[in-house]
C-alpha positions, -999 to +999 in steps of 0.1 A: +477+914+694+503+894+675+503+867+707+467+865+703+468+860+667+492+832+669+474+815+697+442+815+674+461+801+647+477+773+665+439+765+683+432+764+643+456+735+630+449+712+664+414+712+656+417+705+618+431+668+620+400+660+640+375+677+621+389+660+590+391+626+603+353+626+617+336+611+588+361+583+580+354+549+590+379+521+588+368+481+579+386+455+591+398+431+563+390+404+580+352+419+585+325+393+571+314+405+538+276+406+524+258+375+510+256+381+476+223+386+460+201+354+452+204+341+419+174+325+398+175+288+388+154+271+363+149+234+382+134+208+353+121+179+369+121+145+349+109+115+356+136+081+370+145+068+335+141+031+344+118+014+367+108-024+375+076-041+390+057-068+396+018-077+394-011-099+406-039-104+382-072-115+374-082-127+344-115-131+327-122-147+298-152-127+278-156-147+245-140-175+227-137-190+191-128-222+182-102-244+207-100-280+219-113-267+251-132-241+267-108-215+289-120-204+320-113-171+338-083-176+363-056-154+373-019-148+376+012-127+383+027-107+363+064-085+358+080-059+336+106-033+331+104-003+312+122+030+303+107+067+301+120+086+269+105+114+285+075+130+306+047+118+283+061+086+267+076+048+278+082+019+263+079-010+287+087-050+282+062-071+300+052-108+311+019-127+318+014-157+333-020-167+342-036-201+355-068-213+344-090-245+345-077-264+374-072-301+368-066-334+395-047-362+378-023-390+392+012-389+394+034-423+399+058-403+417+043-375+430+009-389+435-019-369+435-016-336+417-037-308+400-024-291+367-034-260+350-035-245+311-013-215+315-017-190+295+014-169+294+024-136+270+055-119+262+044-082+257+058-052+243+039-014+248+040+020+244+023+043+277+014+079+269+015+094+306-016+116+306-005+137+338+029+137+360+024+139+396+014+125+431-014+104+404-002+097+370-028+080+347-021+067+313-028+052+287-012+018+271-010-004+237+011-029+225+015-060+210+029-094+222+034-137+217+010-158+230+015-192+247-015-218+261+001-249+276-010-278+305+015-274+331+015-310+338+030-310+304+054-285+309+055-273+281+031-252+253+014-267+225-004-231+216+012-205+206+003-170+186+003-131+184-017-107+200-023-070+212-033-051+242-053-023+246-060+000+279-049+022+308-039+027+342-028+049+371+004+049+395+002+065+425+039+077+442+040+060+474+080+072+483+104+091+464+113+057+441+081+030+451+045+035+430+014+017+439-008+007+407-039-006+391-045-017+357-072-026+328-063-043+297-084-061+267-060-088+248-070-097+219-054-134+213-048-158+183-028-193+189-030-229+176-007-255+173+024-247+149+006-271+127-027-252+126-059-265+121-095-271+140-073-260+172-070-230+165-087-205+186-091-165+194-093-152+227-111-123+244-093-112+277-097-084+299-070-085+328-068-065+358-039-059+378-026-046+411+010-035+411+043-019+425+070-005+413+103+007+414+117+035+398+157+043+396 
């Protein structure tokens, strides 16, 4: 009875350290641990703060007052930079230069040539971007200096302020390049620094094709 007893006991205490060790698993240190859980950001998108570009124009004359001579419509180029201040609102520096009323005189050293009156503006506006996205239209105003020389000359004998009124839309062609199109009216007032029966005010309407470059 007693050998029995012991026997039972000893059967007993082999048996435990299993039993106890059944539920334990062991991790290796060197085991890969969880990703941690995703965190939320808040991405604000703004637009490139400076961007560049250049224009061709046409330019039609709808009414003028007063002048030495009648300006017809022509065309030009045209090139600015500007600076967004933030999603809605930029300030951009601009210049015209437009040829109109094609002339042929002689030239002793050149010969034959043809000259132009070019009317040329140095522009300052405001745009009001109306909508950010693959389209952005806008709207633009501003106000600039006027100058009306003959080429031939080389140098302008009309000079005055003006504004500009109107709109446009970009369109993102690449991650820095936009496409555009343009519609301005310019009001204009110039004369000779003198003043007198020269002086004239112009009604303009320009329209432009573009690109440019944002950075």
């Amino acid at each position: 009875m007693f050998r029995k007893a012991l026997f039972a006991a000893l059967a007993v205490a082999a048996l435990a350290p299993a039993a106890a060790h059944a539920d334990v698993v062991y991790v290796s240190p060197y085991a890969p641990y969880p990703p941690p859980p995703p965190t939320v950001q808040r991405v604000v998108v703004r637009p490139a703060w400076w961007y560049v570009g250049v224009g061709v124009i046409g330019t039609s004359i709808l009414d003028q007052s007063g002048g030495p001579e009648l300006l017809h419509s022509g065309g030009g180029l045209s090139a600015w930079v500007g600076v967004n201040l933030s999603r809605t609102f930029a300030l951009e520096l601009g210049w015209l230069g437009s040829f109109h009323n094609p002339a042929t005189y002689y030239d002793s050293y050149y010969g034959t040539s043809t000259s132009f009156l070019m009317l040329e503006g140095v522009t300052a506006d405001a745009k009001i971007h109306l909508a950010r996205g693959p389209i952005e239209p806008y709207l633009q105003g501003g106000v600039g200096v006027y100058f009306l020389g003959d080429t031939a000359v080389g140098f302008a004998d009309s000079v005055g302020p003006g504004y500009q009124l109107g709109g446009g839309v970009d369109i993102w062609a690449g991650r820095y390049v936009t496409l555009g199109a343009r519609a301005l009216y310019r009001g204009i007032a110039m004369g000779p620094p003198e003043g007198g029966p020269a002086d004239t005010f112009l009604h303009v309407a320009t329209f432009e094709g573009s690109v440019s470059f944002h950075f």
